[in-house]
C-alpha positions in Angstrom: 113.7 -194.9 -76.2 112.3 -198.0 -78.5 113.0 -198.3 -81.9 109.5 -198.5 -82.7 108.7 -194.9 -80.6 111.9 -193.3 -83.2 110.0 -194.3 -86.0 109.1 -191.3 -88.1 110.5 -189.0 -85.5 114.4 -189.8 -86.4 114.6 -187.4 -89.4 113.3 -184.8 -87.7 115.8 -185.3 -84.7 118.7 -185.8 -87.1 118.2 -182.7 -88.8 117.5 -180.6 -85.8 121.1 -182.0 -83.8 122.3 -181.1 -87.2 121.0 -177.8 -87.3 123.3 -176.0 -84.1 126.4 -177.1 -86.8 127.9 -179.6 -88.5 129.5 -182.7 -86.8 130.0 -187.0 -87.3 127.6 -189.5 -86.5 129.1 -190.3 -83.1 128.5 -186.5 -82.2 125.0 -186.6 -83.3 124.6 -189.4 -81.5 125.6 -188.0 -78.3 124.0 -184.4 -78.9 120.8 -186.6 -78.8 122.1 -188.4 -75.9 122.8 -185.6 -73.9 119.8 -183.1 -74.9 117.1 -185.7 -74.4 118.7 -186.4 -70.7 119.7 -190.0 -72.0 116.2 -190.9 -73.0 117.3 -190.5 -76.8 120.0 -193.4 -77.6 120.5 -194.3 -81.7 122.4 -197.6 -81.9 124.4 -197.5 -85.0 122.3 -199.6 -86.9 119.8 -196.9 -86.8 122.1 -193.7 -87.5 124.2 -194.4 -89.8 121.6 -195.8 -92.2 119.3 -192.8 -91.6 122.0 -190.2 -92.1 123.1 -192.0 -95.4 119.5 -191.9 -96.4 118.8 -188.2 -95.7 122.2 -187.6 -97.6 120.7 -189.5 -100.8 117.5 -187.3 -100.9 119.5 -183.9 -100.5 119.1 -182.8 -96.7 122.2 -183.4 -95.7 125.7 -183.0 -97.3 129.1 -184.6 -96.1 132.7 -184.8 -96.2 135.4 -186.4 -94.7 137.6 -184.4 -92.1 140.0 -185.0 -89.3 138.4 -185.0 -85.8 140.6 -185.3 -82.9 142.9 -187.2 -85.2 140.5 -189.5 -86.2 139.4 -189.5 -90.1 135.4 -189.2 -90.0 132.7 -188.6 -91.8 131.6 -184.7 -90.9 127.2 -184.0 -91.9 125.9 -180.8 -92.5 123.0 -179.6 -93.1 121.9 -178.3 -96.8 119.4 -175.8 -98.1 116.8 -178.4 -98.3 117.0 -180.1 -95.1 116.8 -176.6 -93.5 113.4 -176.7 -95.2 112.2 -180.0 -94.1 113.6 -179.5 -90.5 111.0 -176.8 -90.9 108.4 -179.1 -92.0 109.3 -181.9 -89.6 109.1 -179.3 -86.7 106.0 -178.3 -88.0 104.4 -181.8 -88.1 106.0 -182.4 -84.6 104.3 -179.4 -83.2 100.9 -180.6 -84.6 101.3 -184.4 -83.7 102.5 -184.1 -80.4 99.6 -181.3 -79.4 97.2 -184.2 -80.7 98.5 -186.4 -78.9 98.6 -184.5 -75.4 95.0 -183.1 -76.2 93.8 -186.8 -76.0 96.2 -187.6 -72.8 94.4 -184.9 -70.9 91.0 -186.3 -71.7 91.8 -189.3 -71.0 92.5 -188.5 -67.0 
């Protein structure tokens, strides 16, 4: 999937691979991976900036742990990004029923 396409849709991704526990970036990455059937590929560039980011405003919280004998950073998910997972999902839900609403009349 484009960059471009991610665009406003990362956070809510993030969070939600997030939200079944919490695990490193390479892990979130490849939850994405995997659930979206491969369409869903973050470069590094891309996730490790955004998860830093959602860490600054509060959604997310880390530390650093151990992981198959490899020191890495482990995210979780706090309080407040539960909330704006939420919110995200929410706008999701609206956005993409807007979107297939206009698909349909299209054809």
């Amino acid at each position: 999937m484009g960059t471009d396409l991610l665009q406003g849709h990362l956070d809510l991704l993030l969070l939600s691979a997030l939200s079944r526990g919490p695990c490193h970036g390479y892990a979130v990455a490849e939850a994405l991976r995997a659930r979206s059937g491969g369409v869903i590929r973050l470069a590094e560039g891309t996730l490790y900036p955004a998860l830093h980011r959602l860490e600054t405003q509060g959604a997310l919280r880390s530390r650093w742990a151990v992981v198959a004998g490899r020191r890495r950073r482990v995210y979780a998910l706090t309080s407040t990004g539960r909330r704006a997972l939420a919110r995200e999902a929410k706008g999701w839900d609206l956005f993409s029923s807007g979107v297939r609403a206009v698909l349909q009349q299209g054809s």
